[in-house]
C-alpha positions as CSV (number, residue, x, y, z in Angstrom):
1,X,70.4,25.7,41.6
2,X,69.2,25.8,38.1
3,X,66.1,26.7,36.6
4,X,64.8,23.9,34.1
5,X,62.3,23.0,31.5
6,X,61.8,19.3,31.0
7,X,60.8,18.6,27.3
8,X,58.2,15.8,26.5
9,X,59.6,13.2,27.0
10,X,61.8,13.8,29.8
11,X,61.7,11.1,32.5
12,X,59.7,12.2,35.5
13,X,61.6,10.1,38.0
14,X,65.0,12.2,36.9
15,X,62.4,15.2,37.3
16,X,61.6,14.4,40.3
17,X,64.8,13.6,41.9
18,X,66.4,16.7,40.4
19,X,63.7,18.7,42.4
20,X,65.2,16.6,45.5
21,X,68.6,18.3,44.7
22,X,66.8,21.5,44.6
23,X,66.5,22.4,40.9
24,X,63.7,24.4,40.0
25,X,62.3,22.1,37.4
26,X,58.6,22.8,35.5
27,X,57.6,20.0,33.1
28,X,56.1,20.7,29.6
29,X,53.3,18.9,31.1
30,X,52.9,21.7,34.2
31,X,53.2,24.2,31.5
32,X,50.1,23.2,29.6
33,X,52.5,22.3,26.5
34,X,51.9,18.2,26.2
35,X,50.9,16.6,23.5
36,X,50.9,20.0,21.0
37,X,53.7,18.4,18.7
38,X,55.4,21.9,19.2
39,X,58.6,21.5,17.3
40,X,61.9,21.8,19.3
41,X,63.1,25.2,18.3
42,X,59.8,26.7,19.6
43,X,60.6,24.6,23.0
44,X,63.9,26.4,23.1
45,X,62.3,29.8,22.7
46,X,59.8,29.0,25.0
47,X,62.3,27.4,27.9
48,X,64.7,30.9,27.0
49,X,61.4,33.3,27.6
50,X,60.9,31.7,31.4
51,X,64.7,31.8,31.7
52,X,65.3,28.3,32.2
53,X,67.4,25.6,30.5
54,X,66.1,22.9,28.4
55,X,66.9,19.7,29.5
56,X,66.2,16.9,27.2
57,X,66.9,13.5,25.8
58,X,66.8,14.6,22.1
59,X,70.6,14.8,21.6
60,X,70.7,15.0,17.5
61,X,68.1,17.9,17.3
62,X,69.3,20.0,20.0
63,X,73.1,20.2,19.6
64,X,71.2,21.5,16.1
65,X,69.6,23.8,17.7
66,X,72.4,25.1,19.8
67,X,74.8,25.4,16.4
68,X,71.9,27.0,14.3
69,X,70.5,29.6,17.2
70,X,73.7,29.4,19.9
71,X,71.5,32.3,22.0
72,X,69.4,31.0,24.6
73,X,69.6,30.0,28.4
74,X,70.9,26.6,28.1
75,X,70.6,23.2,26.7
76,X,71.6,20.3,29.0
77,X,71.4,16.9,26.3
78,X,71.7,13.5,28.3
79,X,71.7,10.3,26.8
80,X,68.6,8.3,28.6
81,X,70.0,5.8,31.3
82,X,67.4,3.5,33.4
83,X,69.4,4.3,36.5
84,X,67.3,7.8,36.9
85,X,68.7,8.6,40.4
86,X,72.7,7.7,38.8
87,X,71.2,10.5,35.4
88,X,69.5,13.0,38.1
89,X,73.4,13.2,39.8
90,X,75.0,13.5,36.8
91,X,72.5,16.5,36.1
92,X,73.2,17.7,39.5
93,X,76.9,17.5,39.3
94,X,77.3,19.7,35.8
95,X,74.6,22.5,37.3
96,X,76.7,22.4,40.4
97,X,79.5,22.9,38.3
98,X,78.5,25.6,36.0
99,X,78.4,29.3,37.1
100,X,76.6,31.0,34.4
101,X,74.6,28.6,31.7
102,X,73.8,31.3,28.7
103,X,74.6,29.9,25.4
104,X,75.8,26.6,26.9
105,X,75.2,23.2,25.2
106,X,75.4,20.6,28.5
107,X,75.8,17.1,27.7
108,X,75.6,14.3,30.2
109,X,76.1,10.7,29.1
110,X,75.6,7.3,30.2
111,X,79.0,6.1,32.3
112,X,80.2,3.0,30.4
113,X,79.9,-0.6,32.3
C-alpha cells in the first residue's frame, strides 16, 4: 500500500476511507503543518523527506511542480469529486496499480456522467 501526505485541503472523508484500503496516510494537519501557508514546493519536499506521496487537489500547481523539480516520491493530482468513497477507489485503484511511485505525476479525475 502506499505511503501518503494529504495536503491542506485534502478531503478527510477520502483520507479516511483510503486508510480503510490500507494506505498509510498522515494529514498536514497530524503533521503539525496546518494553517502555516507553506507554499507547495516546500510541501513536496516535505512529503519526499517522510518518503511519501503527495496527494492533493491542486492540479495547476503541482503538475508545476513535478515539470520544474520531476525528483520526488510522487504526486497523485485528483480533480475533487463529492462522491469521496467513488475518489478514495479511484485513489486505490492507481496505487494498486503502480509498482514503484518515484518521480511519478498520478492523476485521478472525475468519471464523466
Amino acid at each position: 500500500m502506499a505511503r501518503l501526505y494529504a495536503d491542506e485541503q485534502f478531503p478527510l472523508e477520502v483520507v479516511e476511507h483510503l486508510r480503510d484500503f490500507g494506505h498509510d496516510v498522515l494529514t498536514v494537519q497530524e503533521a503539525g503543518n496546518a494553517n502555516l501557508k507553506i507554499p507547495d514546493d516546500q510541501v513536496l519536499t516535505f512529503a519526499s523527506s517522510k518518503e511519501r506521496l503527495v496527494l492533493t487537489l491542486n492540479r495547476k500547481d503541482f503538475k508545476r511542480l513535478h515539470r520544474i523539480a520531476p525528483i520526488h516520491e510522487g504526486i497523485v493530482i485528483c480533480t475533487d469529486d463529492s462522491d469521496r468513497l467513488g475518489l478514495a477507489k479511484r485513489i486505490h485503484a492507481a496505487m494498486s496499480a503502480e509498482s514503484s511511485f518515484a518521480g511519478k505525476l498520478i492523476s485521478i479525475v472525475r468519471p464523466t456522467k
